[in-house]
C-alpha positions in Angstrom: 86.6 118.9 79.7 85.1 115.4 79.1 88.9 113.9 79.1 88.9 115.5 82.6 85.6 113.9 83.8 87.1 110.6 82.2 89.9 110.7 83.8 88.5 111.6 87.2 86.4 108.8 86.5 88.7 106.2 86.2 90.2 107.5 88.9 87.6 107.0 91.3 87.3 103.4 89.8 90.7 103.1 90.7 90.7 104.5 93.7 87.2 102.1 94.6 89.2 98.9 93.8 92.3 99.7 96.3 89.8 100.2 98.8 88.0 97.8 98.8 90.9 95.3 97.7 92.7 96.5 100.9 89.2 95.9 103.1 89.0 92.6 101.9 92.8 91.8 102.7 91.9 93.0 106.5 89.2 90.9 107.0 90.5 87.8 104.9 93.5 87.8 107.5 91.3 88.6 110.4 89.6 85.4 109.5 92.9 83.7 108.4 94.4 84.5 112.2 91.3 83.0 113.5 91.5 80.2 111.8 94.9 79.4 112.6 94.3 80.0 116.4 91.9 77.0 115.4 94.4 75.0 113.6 96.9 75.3 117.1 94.4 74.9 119.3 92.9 71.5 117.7 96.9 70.8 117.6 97.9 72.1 121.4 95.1 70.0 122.3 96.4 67.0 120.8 99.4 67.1 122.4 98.1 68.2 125.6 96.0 64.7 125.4 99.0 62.8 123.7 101.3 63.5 127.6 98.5 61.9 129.1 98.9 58.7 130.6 99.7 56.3 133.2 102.3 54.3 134.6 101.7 50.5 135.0 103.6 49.3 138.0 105.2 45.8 137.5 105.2 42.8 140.3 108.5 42.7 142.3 109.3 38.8 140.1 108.6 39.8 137.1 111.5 39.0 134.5 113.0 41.5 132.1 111.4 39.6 129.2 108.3 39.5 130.5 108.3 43.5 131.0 109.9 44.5 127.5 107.2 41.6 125.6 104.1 43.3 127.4 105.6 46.8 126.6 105.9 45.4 122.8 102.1 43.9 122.8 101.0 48.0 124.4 103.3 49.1 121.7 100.8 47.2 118.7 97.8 48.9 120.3 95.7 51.7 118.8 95.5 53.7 121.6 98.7 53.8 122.4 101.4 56.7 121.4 104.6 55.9 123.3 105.7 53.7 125.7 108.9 53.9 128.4 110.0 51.2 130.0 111.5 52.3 133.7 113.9 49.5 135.3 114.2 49.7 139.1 117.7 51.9 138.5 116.3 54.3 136.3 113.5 54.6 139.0 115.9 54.8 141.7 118.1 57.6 139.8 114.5 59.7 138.5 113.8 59.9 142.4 117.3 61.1 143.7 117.6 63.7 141.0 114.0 64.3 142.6 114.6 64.6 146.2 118.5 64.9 146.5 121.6 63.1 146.6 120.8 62.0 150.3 118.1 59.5 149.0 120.6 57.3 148.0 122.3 56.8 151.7 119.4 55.1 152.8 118.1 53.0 149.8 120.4 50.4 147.5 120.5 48.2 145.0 119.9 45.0 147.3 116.9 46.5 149.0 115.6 48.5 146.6 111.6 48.8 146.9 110.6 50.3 143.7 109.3 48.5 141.3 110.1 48.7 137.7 107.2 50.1 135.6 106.0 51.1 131.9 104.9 54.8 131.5 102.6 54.5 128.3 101.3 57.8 126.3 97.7 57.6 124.7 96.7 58.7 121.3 94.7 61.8 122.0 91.4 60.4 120.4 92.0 57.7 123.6 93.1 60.0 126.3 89.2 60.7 127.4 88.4 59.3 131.0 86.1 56.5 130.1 88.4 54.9 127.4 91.2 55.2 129.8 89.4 53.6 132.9 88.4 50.5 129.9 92.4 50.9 129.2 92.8 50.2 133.0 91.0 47.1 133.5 92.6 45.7 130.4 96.0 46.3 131.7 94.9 45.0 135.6 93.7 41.9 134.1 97.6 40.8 133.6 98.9 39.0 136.2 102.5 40.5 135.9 100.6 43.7 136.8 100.8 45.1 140.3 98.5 48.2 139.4 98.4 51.0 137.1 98.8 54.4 138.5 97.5 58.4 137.1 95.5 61.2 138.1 92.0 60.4 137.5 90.5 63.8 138.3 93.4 65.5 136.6 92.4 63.7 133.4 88.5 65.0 134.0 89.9 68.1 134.4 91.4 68.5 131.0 89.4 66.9 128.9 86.2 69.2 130.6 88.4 72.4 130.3 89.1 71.6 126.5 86.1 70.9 125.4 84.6 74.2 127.0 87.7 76.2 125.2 86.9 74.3 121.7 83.1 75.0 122.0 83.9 78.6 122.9 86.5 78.9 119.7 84.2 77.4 117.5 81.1 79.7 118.4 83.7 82.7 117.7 84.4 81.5 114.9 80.8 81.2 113.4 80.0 84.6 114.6 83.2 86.5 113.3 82.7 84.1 109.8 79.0 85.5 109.6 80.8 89.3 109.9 83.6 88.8 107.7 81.0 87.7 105.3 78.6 91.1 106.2 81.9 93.3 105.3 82.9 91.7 102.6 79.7 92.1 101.0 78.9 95.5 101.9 82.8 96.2 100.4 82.0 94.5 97.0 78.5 96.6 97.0 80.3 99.7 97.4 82.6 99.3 94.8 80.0 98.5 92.3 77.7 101.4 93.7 80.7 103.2 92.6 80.5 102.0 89.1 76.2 101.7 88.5 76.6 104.4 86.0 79.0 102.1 83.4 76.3 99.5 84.3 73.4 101.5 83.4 75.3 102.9 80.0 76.0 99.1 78.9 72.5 98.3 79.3 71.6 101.5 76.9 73.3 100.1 74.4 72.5 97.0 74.7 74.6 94.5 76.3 73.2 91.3 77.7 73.2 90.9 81.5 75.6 88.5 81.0 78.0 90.3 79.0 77.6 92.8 81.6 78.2 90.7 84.9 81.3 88.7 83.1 84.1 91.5 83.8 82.5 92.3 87.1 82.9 88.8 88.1 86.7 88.2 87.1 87.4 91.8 88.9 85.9 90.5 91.7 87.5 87.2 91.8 90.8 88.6 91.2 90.6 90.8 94.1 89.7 88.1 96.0 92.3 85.9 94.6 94.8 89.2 95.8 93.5 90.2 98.8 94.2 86.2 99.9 97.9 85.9 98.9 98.3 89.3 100.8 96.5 88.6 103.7 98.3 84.9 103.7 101.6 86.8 103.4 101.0 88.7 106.2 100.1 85.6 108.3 103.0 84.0 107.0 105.3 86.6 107.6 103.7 86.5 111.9 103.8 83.0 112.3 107.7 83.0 111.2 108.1 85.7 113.7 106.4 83.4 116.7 108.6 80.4 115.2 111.7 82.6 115.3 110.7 84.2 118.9 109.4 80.7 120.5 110.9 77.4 118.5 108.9 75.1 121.0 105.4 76.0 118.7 107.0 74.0 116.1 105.2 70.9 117.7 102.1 72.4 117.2 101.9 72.9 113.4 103.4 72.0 110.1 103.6 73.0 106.7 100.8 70.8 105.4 98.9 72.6 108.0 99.4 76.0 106.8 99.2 75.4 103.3 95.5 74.0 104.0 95.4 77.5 105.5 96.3 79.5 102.8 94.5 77.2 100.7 91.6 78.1 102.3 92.0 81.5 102.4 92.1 81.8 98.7 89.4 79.7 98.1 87.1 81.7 100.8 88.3 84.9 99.4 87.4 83.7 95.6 83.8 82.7 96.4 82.7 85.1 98.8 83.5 88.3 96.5 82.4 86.5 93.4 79.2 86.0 95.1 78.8 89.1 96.6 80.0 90.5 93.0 77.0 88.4 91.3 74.4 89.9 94.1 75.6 93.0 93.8 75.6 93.7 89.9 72.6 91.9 89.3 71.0 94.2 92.0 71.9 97.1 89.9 70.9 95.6 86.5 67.4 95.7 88.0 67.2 99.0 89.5 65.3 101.7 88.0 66.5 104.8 86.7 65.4 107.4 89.4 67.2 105.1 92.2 70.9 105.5 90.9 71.1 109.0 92.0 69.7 108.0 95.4 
């Protein structure tokens, strides 16, 4: 009979540390996910800012020379990402592939009004309106410079719509942090509710409370250490998928990226139920007799 209880015991304990293993997975990857929304976001935002720009419209006697040593000097800059230099036949050929074949019957080489031109690409911590307006004047001041050309309320528009969308993300975040913390706490509570009685008999024959958190606490950090590889599998194995499905989201992370991820993941997974391990144990340590059979 008592090989029965035992065994039904340590089944139960068993049974309590899948449960709560696979609870922690859930909402380690429910946070993981979130956090890598983050990750894109930051990154989609980058490059959203990174294609902003302008085009700086040379004078019609400007040399060659002159054009490709100004684009070199932008080129040194910090704010600058890329720059394109756009002859007058490049111009001319970008705006018949734009409006048709008949654009070229009426405009040639020896009267050709367009200008040649430098598109330039900020760096995204420049592409905000007020940098870009101080970019302007800078670029105005050169005489070889006939006038610099991009959507100024376009640029409002996106910097004001991603900063709302990152505020919004990071709020989320906080609050679904604060509940992923609640559950994994009330998870690792559980599972050692499940066990007071082993705590209680310890404590009768006289083991330290020490003694008695110290295989607690590497259970608990072990179960955090797997519930984060599995939930970074599974993330891992969902962001292949996207990859696989849509190749142009390559742009928008990396590997050093994801392994900060992961990295983080473990490490969240680690402390929070070694933690909530500590609380919880030393909780029971302290609690009188009558209460473990409430």
């Amino acid at each position: 009979m008592g090989i029965k209880n035992d065994h039904n015991q340590q089944r139960r304990v068993s049974s309590a540390y899948v449960t709560s293993a696979i609870s922690i997975t859930l909402v380690l990857f429910t946070l993981g996910f979130l956090g890598m929304v983050l990750l894109h976001a930051q990154n989609l935002s980058d490059y959203i800012l990174e294609h902003i720009g302008f085009e700086i419209i040379m004078t019609d006697k400007v040399k060659e020379a002159e054009i490709l040593q100004l684009q070199k000097s932008l080129d040194a800059q910090p704010f600058v990402k890329s720059t394109e230099y756009i002859t007058k036949e490049e111009a001319t050929k970008r705006l018949t592939d734009l409006l048709g074949k008949e654009f070229t019957g009426f405009l040639g080489d020896a009267d050709n009004p367009l200008l040649p031109s430098i598109d330039v690409r900020f760096k995204a911590a420049w592409a905000k309106s007020d940098s870009i307006a101080k970019i302007e004047q800078l670029i105005l001041a050169n005489p070889r410079v006939k006038e610099v050309y991009y959507q100024k309320s376009m640029v409002h528009l996106i910097n004001n719509n991603l900063h709302k969308i990152t505020l919004a993300l990071i709020a989320f975040s906080l609050l679904l942090f604060v509940i992923a913390l609640a559950l994994i706490n009330n998870t690792i509570r559980l599972s050692v509710f499940s066990k007071r009685f082993i705590i209680r008999s310890m404590q009768l024959v006289g083991a330290t409370e020490n003694f008695i958190r110290r295989p607690f606490l590497l259970i608990g950090i072990a179960q955090g250490a797997v519930s984060a590889i599995l939930a970074g599998l599974l993330l891992y194995g969902i962001m292949e998928t996207l990859l696989n499905q849509v190749p142009e989201l390559s742009v928008l992370t990396g590997p050093v990226t994801r392994l900060y991820l992961y990295l983080f993941i473990l490490l969240t997974g680690m402390i929070i139920t070694s933690v909530s391990t500590y609380v919880a144990v030393s909780k029971f340590l302290h609690m009188k007799s009558d209460q473990f059979y409430g």
